[in-house]
N, C-alpha and C positions, 0 to 999 in steps of 0.2 A: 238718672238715666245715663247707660253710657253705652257706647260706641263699641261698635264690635266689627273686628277684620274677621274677613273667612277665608282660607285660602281650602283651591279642592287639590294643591299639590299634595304628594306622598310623603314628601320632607320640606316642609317648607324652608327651612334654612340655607336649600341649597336652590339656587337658579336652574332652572328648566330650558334646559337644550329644547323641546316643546315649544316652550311657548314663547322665549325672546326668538327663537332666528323662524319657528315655521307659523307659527300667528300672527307673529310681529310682520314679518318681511314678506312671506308669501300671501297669505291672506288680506294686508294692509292696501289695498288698491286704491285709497285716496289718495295714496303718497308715494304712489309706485316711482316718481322716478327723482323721489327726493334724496333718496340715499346717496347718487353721484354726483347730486345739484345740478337735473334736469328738468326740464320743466317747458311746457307750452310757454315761447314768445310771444311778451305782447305786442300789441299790432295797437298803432295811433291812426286815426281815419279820417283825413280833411278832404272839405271841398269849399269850393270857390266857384265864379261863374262859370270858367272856363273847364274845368277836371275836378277829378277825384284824385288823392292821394292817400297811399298806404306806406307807413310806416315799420318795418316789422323789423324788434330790438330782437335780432340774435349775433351778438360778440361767437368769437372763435370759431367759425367756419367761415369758406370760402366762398367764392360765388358759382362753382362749379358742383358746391352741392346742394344746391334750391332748384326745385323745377316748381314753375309757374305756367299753370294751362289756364284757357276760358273754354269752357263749353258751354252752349247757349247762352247765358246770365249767370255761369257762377266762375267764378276763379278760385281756382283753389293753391294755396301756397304750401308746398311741400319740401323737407328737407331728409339727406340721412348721411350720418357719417358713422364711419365703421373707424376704430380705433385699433391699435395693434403694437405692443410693447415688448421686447427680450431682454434679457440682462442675463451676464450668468458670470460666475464669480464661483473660485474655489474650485468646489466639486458641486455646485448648483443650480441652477437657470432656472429663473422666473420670468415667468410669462401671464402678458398680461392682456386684455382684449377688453373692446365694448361699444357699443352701439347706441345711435343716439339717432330719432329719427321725431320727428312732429307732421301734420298736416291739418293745415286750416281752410274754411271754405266758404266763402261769400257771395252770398246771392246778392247780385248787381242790381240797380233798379233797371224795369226792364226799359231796352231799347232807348237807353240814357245813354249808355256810354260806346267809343266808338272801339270796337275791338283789335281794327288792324292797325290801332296809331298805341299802342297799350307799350308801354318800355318800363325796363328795370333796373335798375344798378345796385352795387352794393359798398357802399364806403363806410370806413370808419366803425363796424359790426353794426353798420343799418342797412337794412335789404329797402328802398324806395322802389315804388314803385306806381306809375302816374298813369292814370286811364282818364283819356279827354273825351269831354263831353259831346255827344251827336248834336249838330247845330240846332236840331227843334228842341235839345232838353236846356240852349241854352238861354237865359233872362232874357228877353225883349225888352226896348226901352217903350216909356207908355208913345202910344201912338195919337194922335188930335183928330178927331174923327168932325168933319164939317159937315153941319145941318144944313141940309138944303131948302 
């Protein structure tokens, strides 16, 4: 038995303008934004008695470009930076541009957390951000209940 390649190209010896840059790159949307090594941050997600805390690893941007809402029980974390390069040399100028944007979204438990104590910062390319718990979602110690 053996093994048989098919190709449906017209010459197969030559590469297909087709099919590497408009199959491969525009069609490919599992990987749409691997090509510039983009990609959804991930987000680490703690809690303790007192809060919740969000983690979200995104290196090389600022803190002027995340916008962070709540509406009703969800927060959503959103970023975009717009890029912009010139060069020019000789008799030629290159120009270069691109865009880089993500948005994540999280349904809070409800009427857990307190919305107007919610803060963020961003140090060291980690965007933190701490949402404290409403006093009834926090632990109670056991209580002694006397038999009368």
């Amino acid at each position: 038995m053996t093994l048989v390649k098919r190709s449906n190209r017209l010459f197969p010896s030559v590469p297909s303008f087709f099919d590497d840059f408009i199959v491969k790159d525009v069609f490919d949307w599992s990987n749409a934004n691997a090509a510039n090594g983009a990609s959804t941050p991930s987000v680490n997600v703690k809690e303790d008695k007192d809060k919740f805390e969000l983690e979200v690893a995104a290196p090389g941007l600022d803190k002027k470009d995340f916008k962070v809402e709540l509406d009703k029980d969800v927060l959503t974390i959103s970023a975009e930076v717009e890029t912009k390069s010139e060069e020019t040399e000789n008799n030629y100028t290159r120009r270069e541009f691109g865009k880089y944007s993500f948005k994540r979204s999280f349904t809070l438990p409800e009427r857990k957390v307190n919305g107007d104590e919610i803060n963020a910062s961003y140090t060291d390319g980690i965007l933190h951000i701490t949402l404290p718990k409403n006093e009834e979602a926090k632990p109670k110690p056991a209580k002694l209940i006397e038999i009368a």
